[in-house]
Every structure is written in structure tokens, then in C-alpha cells.
DRENTISE-996563 format. One line per 4 residues: their letters; for each residue x, y negated, z of C-alpha. Coordinates in nm, 4 decimals. Layout:
// residues N
a) X:Y:Z  ...
//
This chain:
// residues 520
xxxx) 1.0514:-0.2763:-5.6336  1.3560:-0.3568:-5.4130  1.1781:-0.4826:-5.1847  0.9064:-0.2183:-5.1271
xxxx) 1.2039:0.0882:-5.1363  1.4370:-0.1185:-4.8611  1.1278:-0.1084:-4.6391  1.0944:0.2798:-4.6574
xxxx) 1.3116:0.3326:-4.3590  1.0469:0.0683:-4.1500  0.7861:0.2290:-4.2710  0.8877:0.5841:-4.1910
xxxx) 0.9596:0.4971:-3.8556  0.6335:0.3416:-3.8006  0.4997:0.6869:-3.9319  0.7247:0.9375:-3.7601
xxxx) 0.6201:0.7869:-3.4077  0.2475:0.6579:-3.4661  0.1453:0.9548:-3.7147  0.3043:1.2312:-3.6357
xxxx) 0.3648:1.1542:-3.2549  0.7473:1.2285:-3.2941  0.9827:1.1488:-3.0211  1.1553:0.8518:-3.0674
xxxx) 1.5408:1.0486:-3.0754  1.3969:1.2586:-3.3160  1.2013:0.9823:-3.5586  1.5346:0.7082:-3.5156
xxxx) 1.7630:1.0058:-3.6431  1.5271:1.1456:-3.9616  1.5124:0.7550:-3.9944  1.8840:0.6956:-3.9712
xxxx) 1.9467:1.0234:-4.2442  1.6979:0.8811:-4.4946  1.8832:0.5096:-4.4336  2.2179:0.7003:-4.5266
xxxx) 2.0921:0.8575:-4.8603  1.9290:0.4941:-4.9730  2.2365:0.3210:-4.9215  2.4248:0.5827:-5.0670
xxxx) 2.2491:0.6362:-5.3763  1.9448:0.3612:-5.3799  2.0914:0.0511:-5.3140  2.3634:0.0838:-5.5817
xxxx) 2.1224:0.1304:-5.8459  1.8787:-0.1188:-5.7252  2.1769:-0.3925:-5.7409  2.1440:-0.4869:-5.3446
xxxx) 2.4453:-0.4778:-5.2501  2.5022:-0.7829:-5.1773  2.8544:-0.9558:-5.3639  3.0544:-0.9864:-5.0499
xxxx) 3.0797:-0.6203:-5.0502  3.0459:-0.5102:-5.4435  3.3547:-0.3898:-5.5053  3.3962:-0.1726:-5.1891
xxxx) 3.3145:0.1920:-5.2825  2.9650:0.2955:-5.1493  3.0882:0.5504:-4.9429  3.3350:0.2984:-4.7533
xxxx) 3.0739:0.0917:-4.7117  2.7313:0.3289:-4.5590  3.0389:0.4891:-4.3736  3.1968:0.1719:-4.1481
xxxx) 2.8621:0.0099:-4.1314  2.7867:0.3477:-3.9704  3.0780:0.2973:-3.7675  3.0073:-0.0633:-3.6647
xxxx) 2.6413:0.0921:-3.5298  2.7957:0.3153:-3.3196  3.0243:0.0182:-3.1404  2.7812:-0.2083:-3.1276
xxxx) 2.5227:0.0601:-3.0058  2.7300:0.1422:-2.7037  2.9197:-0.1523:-2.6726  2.7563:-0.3326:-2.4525
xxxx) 2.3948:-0.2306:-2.4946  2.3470:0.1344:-2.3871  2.6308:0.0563:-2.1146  2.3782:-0.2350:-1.9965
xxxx) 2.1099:-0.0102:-2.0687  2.2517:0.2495:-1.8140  2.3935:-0.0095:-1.5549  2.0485:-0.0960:-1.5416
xxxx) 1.8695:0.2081:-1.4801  2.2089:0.2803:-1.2574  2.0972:0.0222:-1.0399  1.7684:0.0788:-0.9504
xxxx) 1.8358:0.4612:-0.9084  2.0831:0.3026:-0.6600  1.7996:0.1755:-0.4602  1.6079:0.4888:-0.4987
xxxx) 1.8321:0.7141:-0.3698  1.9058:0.4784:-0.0670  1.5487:0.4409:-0.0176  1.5639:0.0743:-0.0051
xxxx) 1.2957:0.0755:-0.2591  1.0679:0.0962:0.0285  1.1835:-0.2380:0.1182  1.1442:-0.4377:-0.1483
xxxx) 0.8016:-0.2778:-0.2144  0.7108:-0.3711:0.1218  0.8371:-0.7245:0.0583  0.6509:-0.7470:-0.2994
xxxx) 0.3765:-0.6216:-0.1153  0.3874:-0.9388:0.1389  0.3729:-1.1936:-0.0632  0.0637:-1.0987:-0.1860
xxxx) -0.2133:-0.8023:-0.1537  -0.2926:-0.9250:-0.5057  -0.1434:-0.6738:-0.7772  -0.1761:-0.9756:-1.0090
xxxx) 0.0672:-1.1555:-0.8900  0.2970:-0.9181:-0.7827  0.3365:-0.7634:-1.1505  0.3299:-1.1670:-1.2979
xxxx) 0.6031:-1.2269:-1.0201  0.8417:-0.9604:-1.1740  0.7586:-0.9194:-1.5233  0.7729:-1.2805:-1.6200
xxxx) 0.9687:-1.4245:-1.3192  1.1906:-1.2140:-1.2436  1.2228:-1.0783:-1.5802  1.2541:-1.3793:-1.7546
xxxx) 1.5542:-1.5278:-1.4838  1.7328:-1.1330:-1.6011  1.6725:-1.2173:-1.9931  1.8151:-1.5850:-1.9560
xxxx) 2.1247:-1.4701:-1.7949  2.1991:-1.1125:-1.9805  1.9519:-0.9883:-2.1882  1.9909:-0.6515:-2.3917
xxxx) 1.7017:-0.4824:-2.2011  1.7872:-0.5861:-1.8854  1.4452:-0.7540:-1.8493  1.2550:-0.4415:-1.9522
xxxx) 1.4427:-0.2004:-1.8017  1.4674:-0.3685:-1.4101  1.1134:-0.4957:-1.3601  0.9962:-0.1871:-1.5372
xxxx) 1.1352:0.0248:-1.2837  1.0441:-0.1618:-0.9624  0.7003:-0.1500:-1.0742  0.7176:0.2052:-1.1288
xxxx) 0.8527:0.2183:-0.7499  0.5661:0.0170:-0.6585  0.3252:0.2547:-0.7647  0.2321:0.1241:-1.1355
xxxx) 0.1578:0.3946:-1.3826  0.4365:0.4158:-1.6500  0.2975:0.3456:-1.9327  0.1072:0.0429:-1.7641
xxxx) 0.4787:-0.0647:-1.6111  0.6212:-0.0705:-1.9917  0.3952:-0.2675:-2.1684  0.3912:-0.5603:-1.9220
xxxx) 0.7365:-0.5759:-1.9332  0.7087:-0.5476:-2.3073  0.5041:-0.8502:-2.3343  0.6844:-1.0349:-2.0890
xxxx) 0.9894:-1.0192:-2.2538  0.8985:-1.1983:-2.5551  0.9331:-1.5747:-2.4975  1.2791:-1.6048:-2.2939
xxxx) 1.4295:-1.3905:-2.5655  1.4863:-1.7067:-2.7681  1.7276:-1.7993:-2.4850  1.8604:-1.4910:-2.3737
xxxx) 2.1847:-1.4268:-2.2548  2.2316:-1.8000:-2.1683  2.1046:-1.9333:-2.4735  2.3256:-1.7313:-2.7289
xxxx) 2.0391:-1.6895:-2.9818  1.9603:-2.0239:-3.0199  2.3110:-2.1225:-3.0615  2.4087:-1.8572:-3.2966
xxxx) 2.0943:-1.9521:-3.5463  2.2141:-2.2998:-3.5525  2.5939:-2.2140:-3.5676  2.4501:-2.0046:-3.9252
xxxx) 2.2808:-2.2819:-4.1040  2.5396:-2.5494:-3.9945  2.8367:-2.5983:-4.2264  3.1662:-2.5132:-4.0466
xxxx) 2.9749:-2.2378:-3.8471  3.0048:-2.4997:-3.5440  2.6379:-2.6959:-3.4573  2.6411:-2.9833:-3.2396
xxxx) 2.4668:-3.0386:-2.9345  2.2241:-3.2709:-3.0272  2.0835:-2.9858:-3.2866  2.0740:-2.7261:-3.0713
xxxx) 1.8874:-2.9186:-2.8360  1.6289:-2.9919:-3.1651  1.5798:-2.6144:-3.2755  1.5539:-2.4859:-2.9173
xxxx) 1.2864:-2.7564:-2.7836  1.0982:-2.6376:-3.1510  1.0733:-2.3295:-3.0910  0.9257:-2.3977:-2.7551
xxxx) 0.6209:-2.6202:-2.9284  0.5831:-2.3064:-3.1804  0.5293:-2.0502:-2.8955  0.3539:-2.3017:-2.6866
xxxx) 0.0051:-2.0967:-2.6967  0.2140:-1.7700:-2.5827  0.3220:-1.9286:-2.2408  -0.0679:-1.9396:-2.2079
xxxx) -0.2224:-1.5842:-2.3255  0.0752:-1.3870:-2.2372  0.0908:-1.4689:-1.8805  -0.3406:-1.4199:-1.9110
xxxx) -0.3154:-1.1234:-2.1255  -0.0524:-0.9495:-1.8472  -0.3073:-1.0565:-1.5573  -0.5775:-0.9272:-1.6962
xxxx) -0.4439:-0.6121:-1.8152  -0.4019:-0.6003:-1.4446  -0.7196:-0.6699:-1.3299  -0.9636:-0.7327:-1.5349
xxxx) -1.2228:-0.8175:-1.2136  -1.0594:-1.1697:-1.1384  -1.1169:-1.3725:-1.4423  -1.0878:-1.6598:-1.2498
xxxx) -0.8551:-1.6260:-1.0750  -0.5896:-1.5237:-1.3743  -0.7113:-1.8428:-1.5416  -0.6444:-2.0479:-1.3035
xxxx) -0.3298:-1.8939:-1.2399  -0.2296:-1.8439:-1.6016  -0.3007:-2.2249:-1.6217  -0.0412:-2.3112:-1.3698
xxxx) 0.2091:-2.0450:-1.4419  0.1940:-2.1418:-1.8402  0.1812:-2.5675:-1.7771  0.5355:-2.5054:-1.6227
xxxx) 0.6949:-2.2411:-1.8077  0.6206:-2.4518:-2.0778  0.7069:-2.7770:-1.9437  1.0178:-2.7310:-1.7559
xxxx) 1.1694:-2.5108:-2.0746  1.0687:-2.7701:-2.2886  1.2387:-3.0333:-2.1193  1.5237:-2.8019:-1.9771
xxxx) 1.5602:-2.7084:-2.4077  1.5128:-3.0870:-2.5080  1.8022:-3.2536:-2.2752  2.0046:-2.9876:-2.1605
xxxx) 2.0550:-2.7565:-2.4360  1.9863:-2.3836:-2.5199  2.1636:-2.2076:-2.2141  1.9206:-2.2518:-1.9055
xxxx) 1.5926:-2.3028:-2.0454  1.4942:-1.9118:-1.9420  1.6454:-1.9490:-1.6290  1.4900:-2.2769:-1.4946
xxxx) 1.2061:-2.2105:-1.6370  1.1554:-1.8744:-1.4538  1.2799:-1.9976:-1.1492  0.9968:-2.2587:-1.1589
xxxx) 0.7339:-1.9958:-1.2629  0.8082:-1.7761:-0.9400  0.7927:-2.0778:-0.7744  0.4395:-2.1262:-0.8464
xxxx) 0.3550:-1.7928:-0.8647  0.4721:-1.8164:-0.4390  0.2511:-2.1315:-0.3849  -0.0517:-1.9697:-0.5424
xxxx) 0.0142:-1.7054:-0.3707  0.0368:-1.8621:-0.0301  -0.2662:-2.0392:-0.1553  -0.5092:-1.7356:-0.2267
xxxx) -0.7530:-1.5683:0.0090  -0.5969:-1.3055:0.2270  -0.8231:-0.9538:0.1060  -0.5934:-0.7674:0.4232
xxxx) -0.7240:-0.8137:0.7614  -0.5053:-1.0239:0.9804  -0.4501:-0.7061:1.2040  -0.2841:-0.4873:0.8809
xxxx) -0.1231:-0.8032:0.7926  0.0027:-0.7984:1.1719  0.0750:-0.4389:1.1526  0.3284:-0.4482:0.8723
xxxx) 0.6843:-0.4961:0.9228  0.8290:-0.7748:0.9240  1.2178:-0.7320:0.8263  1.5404:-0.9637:0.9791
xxxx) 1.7504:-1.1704:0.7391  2.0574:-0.9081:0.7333  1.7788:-0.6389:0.6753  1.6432:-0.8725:0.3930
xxxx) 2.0027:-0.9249:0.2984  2.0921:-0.5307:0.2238  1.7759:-0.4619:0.0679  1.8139:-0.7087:-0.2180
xxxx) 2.2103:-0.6840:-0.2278  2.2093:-0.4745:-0.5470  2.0379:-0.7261:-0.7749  2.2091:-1.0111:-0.5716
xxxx) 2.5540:-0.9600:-0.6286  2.3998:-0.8851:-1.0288  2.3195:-1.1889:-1.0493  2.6070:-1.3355:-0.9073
xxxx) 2.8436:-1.1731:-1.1288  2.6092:-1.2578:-1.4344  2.6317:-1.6489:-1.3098  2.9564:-1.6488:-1.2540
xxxx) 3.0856:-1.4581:-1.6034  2.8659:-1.6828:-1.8096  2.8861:-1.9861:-2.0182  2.7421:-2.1660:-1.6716
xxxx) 3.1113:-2.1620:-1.5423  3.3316:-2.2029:-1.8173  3.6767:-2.1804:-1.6870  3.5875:-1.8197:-1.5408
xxxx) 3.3670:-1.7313:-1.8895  3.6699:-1.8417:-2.1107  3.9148:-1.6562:-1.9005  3.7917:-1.3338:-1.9273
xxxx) 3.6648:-1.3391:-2.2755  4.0228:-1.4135:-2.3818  4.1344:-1.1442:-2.1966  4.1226:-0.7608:-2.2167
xxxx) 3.9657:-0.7766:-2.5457  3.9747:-0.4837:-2.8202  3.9198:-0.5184:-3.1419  3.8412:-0.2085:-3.4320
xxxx) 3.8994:-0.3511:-3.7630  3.6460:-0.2467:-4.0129  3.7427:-0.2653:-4.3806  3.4792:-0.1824:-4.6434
xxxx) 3.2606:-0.4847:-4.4774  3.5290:-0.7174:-4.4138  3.4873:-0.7527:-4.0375  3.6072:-0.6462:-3.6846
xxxx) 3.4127:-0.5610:-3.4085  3.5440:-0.6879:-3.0629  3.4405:-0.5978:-2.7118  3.5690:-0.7780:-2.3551
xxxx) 3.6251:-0.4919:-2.1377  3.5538:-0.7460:-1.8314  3.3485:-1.0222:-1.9789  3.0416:-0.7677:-2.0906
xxxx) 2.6965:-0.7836:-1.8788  2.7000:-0.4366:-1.8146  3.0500:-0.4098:-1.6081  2.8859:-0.7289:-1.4122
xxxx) 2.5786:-0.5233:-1.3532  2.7917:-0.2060:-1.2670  2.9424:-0.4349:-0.9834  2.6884:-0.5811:-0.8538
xxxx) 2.5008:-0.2211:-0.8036  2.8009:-0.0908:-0.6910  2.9114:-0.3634:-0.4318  2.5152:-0.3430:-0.3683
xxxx) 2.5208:0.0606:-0.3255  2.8324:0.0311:-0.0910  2.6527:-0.2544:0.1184  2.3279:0.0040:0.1756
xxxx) 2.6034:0.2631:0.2984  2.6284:0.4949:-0.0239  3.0001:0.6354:-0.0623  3.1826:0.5549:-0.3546
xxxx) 3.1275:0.9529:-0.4580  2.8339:0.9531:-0.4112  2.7321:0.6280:-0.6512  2.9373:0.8315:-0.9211
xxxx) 2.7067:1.1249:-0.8900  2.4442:0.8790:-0.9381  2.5499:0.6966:-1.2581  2.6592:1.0589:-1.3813
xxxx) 2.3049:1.1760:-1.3780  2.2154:0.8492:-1.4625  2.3812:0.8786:-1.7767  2.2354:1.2313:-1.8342
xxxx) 1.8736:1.1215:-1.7709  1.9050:0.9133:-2.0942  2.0786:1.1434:-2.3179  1.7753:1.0983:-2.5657
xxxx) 1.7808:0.7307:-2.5241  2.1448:0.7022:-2.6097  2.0778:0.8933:-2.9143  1.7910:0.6825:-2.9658
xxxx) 1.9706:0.3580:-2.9987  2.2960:0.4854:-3.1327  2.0222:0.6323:-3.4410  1.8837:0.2431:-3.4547
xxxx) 2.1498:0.0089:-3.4507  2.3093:0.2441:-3.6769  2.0277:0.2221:-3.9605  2.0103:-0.1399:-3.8809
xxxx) 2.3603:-0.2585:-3.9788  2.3784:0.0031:-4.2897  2.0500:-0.1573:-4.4058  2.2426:-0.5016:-4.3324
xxxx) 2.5449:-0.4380:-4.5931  2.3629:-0.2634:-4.8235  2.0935:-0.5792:-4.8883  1.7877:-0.3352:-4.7779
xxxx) 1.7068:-0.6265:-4.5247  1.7758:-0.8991:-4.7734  1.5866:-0.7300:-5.0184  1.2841:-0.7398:-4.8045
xxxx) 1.3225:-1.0495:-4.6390  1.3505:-1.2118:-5.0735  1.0517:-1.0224:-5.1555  0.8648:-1.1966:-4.9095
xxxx) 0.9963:-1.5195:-4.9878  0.8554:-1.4761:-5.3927  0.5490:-1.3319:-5.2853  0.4167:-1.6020:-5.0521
xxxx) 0.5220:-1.9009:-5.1866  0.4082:-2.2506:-5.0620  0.2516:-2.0541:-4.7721  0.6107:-1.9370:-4.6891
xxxx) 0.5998:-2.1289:-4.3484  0.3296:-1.9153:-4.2108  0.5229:-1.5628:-4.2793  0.8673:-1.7481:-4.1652
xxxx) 0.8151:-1.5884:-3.8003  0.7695:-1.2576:-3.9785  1.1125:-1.2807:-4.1560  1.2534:-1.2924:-3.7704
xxxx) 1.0531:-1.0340:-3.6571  1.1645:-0.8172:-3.8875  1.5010:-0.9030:-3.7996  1.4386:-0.8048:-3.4549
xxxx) 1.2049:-0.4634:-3.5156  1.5301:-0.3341:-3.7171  1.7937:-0.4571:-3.5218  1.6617:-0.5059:-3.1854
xxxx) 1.8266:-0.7955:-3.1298  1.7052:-1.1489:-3.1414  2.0854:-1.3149:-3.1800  2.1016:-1.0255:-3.4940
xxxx) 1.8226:-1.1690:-3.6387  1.8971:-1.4759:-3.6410  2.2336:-1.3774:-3.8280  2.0484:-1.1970:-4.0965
xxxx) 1.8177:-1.4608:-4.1908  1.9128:-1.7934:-4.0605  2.0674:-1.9113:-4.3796  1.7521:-1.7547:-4.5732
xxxx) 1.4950:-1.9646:-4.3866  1.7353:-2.2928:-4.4335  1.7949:-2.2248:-4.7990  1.3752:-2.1552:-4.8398
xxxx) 1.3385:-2.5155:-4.7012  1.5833:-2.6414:-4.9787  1.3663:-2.4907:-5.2317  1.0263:-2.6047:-5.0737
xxxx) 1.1640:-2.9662:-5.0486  1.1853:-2.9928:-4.6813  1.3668:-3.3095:-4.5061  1.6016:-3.1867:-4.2322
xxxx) 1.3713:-3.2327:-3.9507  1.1109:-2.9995:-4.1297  1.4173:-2.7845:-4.2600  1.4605:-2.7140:-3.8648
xxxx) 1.1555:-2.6614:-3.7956  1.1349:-2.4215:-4.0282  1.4707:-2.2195:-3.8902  1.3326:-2.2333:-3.5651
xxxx) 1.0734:-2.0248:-3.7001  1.3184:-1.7307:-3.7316  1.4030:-1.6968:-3.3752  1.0242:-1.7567:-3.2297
xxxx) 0.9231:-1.4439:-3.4680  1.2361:-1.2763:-3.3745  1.0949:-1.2932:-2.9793  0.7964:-1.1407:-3.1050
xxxx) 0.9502:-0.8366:-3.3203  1.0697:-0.7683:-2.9891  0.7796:-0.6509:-2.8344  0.8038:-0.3282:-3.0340
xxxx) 1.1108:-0.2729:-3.1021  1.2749:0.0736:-3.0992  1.5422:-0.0238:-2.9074  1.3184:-0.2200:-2.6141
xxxx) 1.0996:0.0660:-2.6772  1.3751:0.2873:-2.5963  1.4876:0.0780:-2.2769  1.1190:0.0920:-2.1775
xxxx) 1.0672:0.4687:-2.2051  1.3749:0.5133:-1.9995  1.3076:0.2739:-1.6987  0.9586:0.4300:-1.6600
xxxx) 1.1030:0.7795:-1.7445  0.8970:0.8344:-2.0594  1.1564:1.0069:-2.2757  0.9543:1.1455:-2.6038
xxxx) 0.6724:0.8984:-2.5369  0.8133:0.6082:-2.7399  0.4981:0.6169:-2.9636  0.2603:0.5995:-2.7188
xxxx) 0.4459:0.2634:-2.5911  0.4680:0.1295:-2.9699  0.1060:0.1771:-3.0413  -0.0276:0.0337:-2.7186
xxxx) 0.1991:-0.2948:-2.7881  0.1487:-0.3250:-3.1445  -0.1722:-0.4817:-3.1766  -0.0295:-0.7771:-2.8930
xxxx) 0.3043:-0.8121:-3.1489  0.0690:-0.8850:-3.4324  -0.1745:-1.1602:-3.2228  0.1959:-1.3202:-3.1061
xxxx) 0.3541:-1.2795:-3.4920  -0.0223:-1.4422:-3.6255  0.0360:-1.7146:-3.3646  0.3754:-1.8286:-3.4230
xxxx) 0.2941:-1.8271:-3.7712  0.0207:-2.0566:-3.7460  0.1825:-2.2825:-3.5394  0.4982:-2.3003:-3.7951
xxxx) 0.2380:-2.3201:-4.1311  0.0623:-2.6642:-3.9222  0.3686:-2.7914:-3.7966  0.5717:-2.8094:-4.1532
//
């Protein structure tokens, strides 16, 4: 009974946007009102609340896990959100979106490519080195410059932005699960390494039919020539993460792995049958280094700033999160939320656009009227995701998600390693977060292994689980739905995007899960 009333909010979401074709502001706020009155008045009676927070008054407690929604919802995820969009509306309104369409556009007359370049190259080298939407929101947007329809230009990015999630952000995830089920919240190396190169073998079909499934939704004409591609594309994603996740730990597996996919992606390219005539291949322009060099300045410097901030160089990454950092004590849950004013993704993304915008001769005014209308634009997305993460953290300290996450535990049993990746997804669906998930039920999937009688190689395995269903839940998330509808400028449309990815989140969930049940 706990179970099935802490999964009202889920459900009415799900309802709300598929049934009744709400707008996704509208459905996350009804959602977020209901969430309120069951923690206020359910979850006491139910006895859910978990004992950390008993004898806090009810009120004290719904209220600052409201609170802590509201930070965490704007700090730093709708500021990345909107550096994001900031950025390519940068390139927009300097028109050189005409060059790097013409320069997609050269490497290949093959639309196939191009969208498996950004979506899963690019996308995936943005995920491993920020994260929170970046990847959607970016490629999402170029391809809408390109000339992809929206809704098209969502759910590839969608899908793509599945598998690097495990090591997004430089691997924080990963780390963060194994930092939960370790004793002294502190994992070493040498099991990071083990959970991360796991979770690898357990998506290890998905580096396969994703990259096929984006291809062909595509172009469904060339079936062999997205196999044979997709067979290329997925041997190295999956090799070089697996060894990159194996001997080097959880931080560039994403990264390296991406880098090598475009890689590829430019030899098969380079590879394939011309369809342009060589005099239209003659006539188009051919542009000089500097040109090059301006063009491609805004998402340069991003990712020079995102290198440079992150755990790749520590001396810089320790300095500034040690450094301009405020904190908001909040007291009915016993915790305080902390932000780095200079060690956030999104003030390295609003730097690199802005250096970028200066570069492509934009005035500092005139980048401000930009972001300003930016930041209008996706007034419905900010109340969007404030409405989520909001719902998300008062289901947290109330024990709705514990609740659910116990009911499936005593329902399926011995079969408990199948639905493992489900537990994550879940996780992620509510949250939106893949590093959130992992908090919620990391020490949940490591005590179900105690139970089951798991030795601690299968006791990881079955952890790992969390964060491979976790990159699935992702797929149709509000919040990445949110992102999406926002890059492709498809405010109100959020349940159109939901139920055209839903039925590829349930193949990847079904996957993962077999691939945990045989490997236990």
C-alpha cells in the first residue's frame, strides 16, 4: 500500500502529459501540489518517513525539502540549462550558424552521419565533461539549425544521451555510487575502476542498437550502410570506454570514448561514396583556419573552460571549489546545500559563449540582450524544472521513493537482479539526475545483495546496476524532457517528446535488466 500511494505522483505525471496532453509547466506543478499534500498528510500516516527525519515536524520537513528543490533546481541546472541555449542563440544571432552547417555539411552529404557525429560524438564529449543537459540541449539545437525537424532533433539527442550519463560530468556518478555503498563514504580507486568497467559490459548491447536505432531513425533507406557503420561506431565506443573505465578510472571514459567515436565517424565518412557531384562539391566554400577559428570559438573556449575547471586539472578544480562557495543551511533534513559561484559548469559555459560572442564581433550589450531573452524564452522551462526537482527531493525525505523502490524489492524476489536497473531508472525519471539516483538507492541495491547472498564481486555487479538503469530513466525524464523542448523550442510539447521516447526507454530498461539478471 505504501508503495503503490508513493508512486501516485509518477503516475500522474505520466497521465497529465500522455493522457490529457498537458504542458509539461502545467502537469510538473499539479504534480508538485499533489507531492505537497502526500507528504504532508500521507506519508505520516503511512510511517515513511524515514527515522533520520522522524522527529522533525512535517511541515519543517515538505517545507525545506521544498526549499532544497528550488536551490538545487537553479543552482546549477537551469543556469546550465540557459548558458546552453545562451550559446547557441549566440551563434544564431551572429549568423555563424551558417558556418558550422556548412562545415557539418562537408564532411559528409550523408544526414546519417552528420546527426551520429553530433548526437553521440559530440554529445557524448559535452556529457563527459558537464552534463546537466548540456548534451541535449547543444546538439539539439545545431540540428535544429541544420534543418532537422524538432521533434526529430529531440529524440536523437534523447537517445544519445543515455550511455555517457554513467560518466557524466567527469565521472561524478560513478564515483558518487561507490562513495554510497563504501564505508567511510570514501571508495578506492581500484573499485571505482570495477563498478564503472561493469556497467560498461551491462550496457554493452546499447553501444550497438542505439547508435543503429539513431541511424535509422534517420534514414531508414541505408540499412547497410548504418550497420556497417553502427558496427564500427559501437566496437569502439565500447572498447575504448571499457578499457578507458577498467585502467583509468571513472572520469574520462565519456570523453575518450567520444573522441574516438567521431573519429571513426570522420574515417567512414571520408570513406563513403560522394552522392554530390564533384562540381557542387567544388562550388561550396571552402573556409580559412581564422574563419574556421571564429566560427567554432563559442563551443571552443566551452570546452576549454570545462577542461580546465574539472577534476582533469586538479590544482585549478580544487582552487576554485574551495573558493567563493555559499552555503544555505537547511534544518528539518539535516543538511546544507552549497554552490561554487566560479567552479559551476554553467559560469564556464557563460564564458566560453561570451569570450566566443565577443570573438564573432557581438558587443558586450548586445550578448546581454541575448541571454535576457534567452532567459525569457524558457520561462515555462524554468518553471518546469523548478516544479520537478522540487517533487523529487520532497518525495526523497518523506520515504515516497524508498517506499517504492522496497516494494519492488518484496515483490520480485530472487528475480531482483533483473528489475535492479529499474530501481535506477526510477531514480533518474524523478530526479533527473543520474548522480541523484545513485544517492537514493545505492545503499538499497548493496544491502539487496546482502540479503540475496551475493559475494562482493556479484554485490558490485549488482550496484552497478543502479547507475546503467539510471542512464536509461534518462531518456524520459522531465527534466531532459524539459531541456529538449527548449533547445528545439517546443515549449508545451513535452508529451509529445515523452511518448515518442518511451517505448526506446523501456527496450534500453528490458536490456540492462537482462544483462544484470545473466550476469549475477
Amino acid at each position: 500500500m505504501s508503495a503503490l500511494i508513493s508512486i501516485i505522483p509518477i503516475v500522474l505525471l505520466f497521465v497529465l502529459m500522455l493522457g490529457f496532453n498537458m504542458a509539461g509547466h502545467k502537469s510538473a506543478i499539479i504534480t508538485l501540489a499533489v507531492t505537497v499534500l502526500l507528504g504532508l498528510f500521507v506519508a505520516p500516516e503511512l510511517s515513511i518517513i524515514p527515522e533520520t527525519y522522524a522527529g522533525s515536524s512535517v511541515y519543517g520537513l515538505v517545507g525545506w525539502s521544498l526549499a532544497e528543490g528550488v536551490l538545487k533546481a537553479v543552482f546549477p541546472i537551469l543556469i546550465i540549462i540557459l548558458m546552453a541555449i545562451y550559446s547557441y542563440n549566440i551563434l544564431v544571432e551572429s549568423k555563424q550558424i551558417e558556418v558550422n552547417k556548412n562545415q557539418f555539411t562537408s564532411i559528409s552529404d550523408d544526414k546519417g552521419i552528420i546527426v551520429l557525429m553530433l548526437v553521440w560524438g559530440f554529445g557524448g564529449i559535452l556529457e563527459g565533461m558537464a552534463g546537466f543537459g548540456t548534451a541535449v540541449a547543444i546538439p539539439a539545437a545545431i540540428l535544429i539549425g541544420l534543418g532537422f525537424k524538432p521533434l526529430f532533433s529531440a529524440l536523437v539527442s534523447l537517445l544519445a544521451n543515455t550511455v555517457p550519463t554513467i560518466f557524466g560530468a567527469v565521472g561524478v556518478p560513478v564515483t558518487t555510487l561507490c562513495n554510497e555503498v563504501t564505508v567511510g563514504g570514501a571508495a578506492s580507486p581500484e573499485r571505482i575502476s570495477e563498478v564503472a568497467s561493469m556497467a560498461v559490459l551491462q550496457l554493452s548491447p546499447l553501444f550497438f542498437l542505439l547508435p543503429f536505432i539513431i541511424l535509422m531513425l534517420t534514414d531508414r533507406k541505408a540499412i547497410v550502410k548504418n550497420i556497417v557503420l553502427t558496427l564500427a561506431v559501437g566496437s569502439v565506443s565500447l572498447g575504448v570506454q571499457y578499457v578507458c573505465a577498467k585502467y583509468l578510472g571513472a572520469e574520462t571514459p565519456a570523453i575518450i570514448g567520444s573522441i574516438a567515436a567521431i573519429i571513426v565517424i570522420l574515417v567512414f565518412a571520408k570513406l563513403m561514396p560522394k552522392k554530390e557531384s564533384e562540381a557542387v562539391r567544388s562550388e561550396k566554400k571552402r573556409y580559412t583556419l581564422g574563419e574556421t577559428f571564429k566560427a567554432w570559438s563559442v563551443y571552443l573556449f566551452i570546452l576549454a573552460f570545462i577542461l580546465l575547471s574539472g577534476a582533469l586539472c586538479p590544482p585549478i578544480n580544487n582552487f576554485l571549489k574551495s573558493n567563493l562557495v555559499s552555503q544555505v543551511p537547511l534544518p528539518a533534513i539535516g543538511s546544507t546545500f552549497k554552490f561554487g559561484w566560479i567552479s559551476n559548469a554553467g559560469l564556464m559555459l557563460f564564458l566560453g559563449a561570451t569570450i566566443g560572442g565577443l570573438i564573432q564581433g557581438m558587443s558586450f550589450g548586445k550578448l546581454m540582450v541575448v541571454l535576457a531573452r534567452t532567459v525569457v524564452n524558457l520561462r515555462k522551462t524554468v518553471i518546469t524544472i523548478i516544479s520537478l526537482i522540487s517533487l523529487a527531493s520532497i518525495m526523497n525525505y518523506s520515504g515516497m521513493i524508498g517506499a517504492i523502490a522496497s516494494g519492488l524489492v518484496s515483490l520480485t524476489g530472487v528475480f531482483y537482479p533483473f528489475f535492479a536497473p529499474l530501481i535506477g531508472a526510477i531514480g533518474t525519471f524523478v530526479t533527473g539526475s543520474d548522480t541523484s539516483a545513485n544517492i537514493l538507492f545505492a545503499k538499497l541495491q548493496a544491502n539487496v545483495a546482502g540479503h540475496l547472498g551475493f559475494d562482493p564481486t556479484q554485490a558490485n555487479w549488482l550496484v552497478a546496476a543502479n547507475t546503467t538503469g539510471a542512464s536509461g530513466g534518462k531518456m524520459i525524464s522531465p527534466q531532459s524532457i524539459a531541456v529538449a523542448t527548449a533547445a528545439c523550442n517546443m515549449q508545451g510539447k513535452d508529451g509529445e517528446i515523452l511518448k515518442s521516447a518511451i517505448p526506446y526507454a523501456i527496450g534500453y530498461i528490458v536490456i540492462a535488466g537482462l544483462m544484470v539478471y545473466w550476469g549475477c
